[in-house]
C-alpha positions in Angstrom: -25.6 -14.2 6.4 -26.2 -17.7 6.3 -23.4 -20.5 5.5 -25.3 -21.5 2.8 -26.1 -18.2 1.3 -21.9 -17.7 1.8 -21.0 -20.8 -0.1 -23.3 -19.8 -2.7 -21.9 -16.8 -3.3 -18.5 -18.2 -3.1 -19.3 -20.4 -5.9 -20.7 -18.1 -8.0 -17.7 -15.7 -7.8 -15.4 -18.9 -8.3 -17.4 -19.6 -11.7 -17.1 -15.7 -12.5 -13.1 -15.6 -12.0 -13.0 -18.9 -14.5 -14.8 -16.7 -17.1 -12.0 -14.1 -17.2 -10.1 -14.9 -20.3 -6.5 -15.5 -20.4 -4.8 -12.6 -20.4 -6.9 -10.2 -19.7 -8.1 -8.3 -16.0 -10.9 -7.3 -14.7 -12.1 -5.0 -11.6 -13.4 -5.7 -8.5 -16.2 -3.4 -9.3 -16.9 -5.0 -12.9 -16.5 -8.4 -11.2 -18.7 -7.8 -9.3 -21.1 -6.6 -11.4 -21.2 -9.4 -13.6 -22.1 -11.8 -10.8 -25.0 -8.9 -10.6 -24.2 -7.8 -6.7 -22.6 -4.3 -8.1 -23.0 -2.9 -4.5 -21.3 -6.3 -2.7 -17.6 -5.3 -4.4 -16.2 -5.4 -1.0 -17.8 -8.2 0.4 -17.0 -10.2 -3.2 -13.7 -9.1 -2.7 -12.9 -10.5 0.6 -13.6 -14.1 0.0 -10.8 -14.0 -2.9 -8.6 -14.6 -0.2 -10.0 -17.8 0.7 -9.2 -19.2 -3.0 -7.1 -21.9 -2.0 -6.3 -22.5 -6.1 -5.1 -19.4 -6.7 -3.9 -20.4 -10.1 -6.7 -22.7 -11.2 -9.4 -20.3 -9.9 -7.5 -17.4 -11.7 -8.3 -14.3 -8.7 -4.5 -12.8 -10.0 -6.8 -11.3 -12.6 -8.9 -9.1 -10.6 -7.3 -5.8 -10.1 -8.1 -2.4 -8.9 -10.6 -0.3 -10.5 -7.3 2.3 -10.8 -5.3 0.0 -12.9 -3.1 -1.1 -9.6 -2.7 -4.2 -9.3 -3.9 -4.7 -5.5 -2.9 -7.5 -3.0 -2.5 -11.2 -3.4 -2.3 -14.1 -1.1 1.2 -15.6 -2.7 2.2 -11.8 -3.2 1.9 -8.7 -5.0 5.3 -9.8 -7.2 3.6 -12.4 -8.3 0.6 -11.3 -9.1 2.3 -8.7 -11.3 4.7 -11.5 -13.3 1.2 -13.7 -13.8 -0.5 -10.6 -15.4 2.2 -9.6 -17.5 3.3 -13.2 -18.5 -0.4 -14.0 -19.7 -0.4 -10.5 -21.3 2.9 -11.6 -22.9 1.5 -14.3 -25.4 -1.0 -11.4 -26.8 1.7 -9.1 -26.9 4.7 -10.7 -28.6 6.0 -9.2 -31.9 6.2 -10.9 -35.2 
C-alpha cells in the first residue's frame, strides 16, 4: 500500500476515534466498520499505535470486541482509569 493511501487511512481512522463520545467505547471490529473497511480491523488497529495524542485523538476508547480492555501505548492501567473516569461523570449517583 501506498504512503498516500496509508495517510489517508490514518486520517480517516483519526476523525473516526474523535467521533466516539465521551464516555463511551467502541470495538475494533465496530470501528472499523464505521470507517466502512469491516474486514481491515487488524490493519485499522495497528496504526492506533502510532497516535502520538493519545488523549486528544481518544484511541483509550477502542477496546476488544470481548469487553477486555486490550493494550495501550502509555499502558493498560491507564487505559482502564481513562475508561472508567469518563464512564464516571455518567455514572455518579444523585
Amino acid at each position: 500500500m501506498s504512503n498516500s493511501n496509508k495517510d489517508t487511512i490514518k486520517t480517516k481512522l483519526w476523525q473516526a476515534l474523535l467521533k466516539i463520545p465521551f464516555g463511551q467505547t467502541v470495538s475494533y471490529s465496530q470501528l472499523a466498520k464505521n470507517m466502512g473497511m469491516p474486514k481491515h480491523t487488524r490493519y485499522i488497529s495497528s496504526f492506533l499505535k502510532e497516535n502520538s495524542l493519545p488523549i486528544s485523538i481518544p484511541c483509550h476508547r477502542v477496546i476488544r470486541k470481548s469487553g477486555e480492555y486490550g493494550k495501550f501505548g502509555l499502558g493498560k492501567e491507564f487505559k482502564v482509569y481513562l475508561i472508567e473516569w469518563e464512564s464516571s461523570f455518567f455514572n455518579k449517583k444523585t
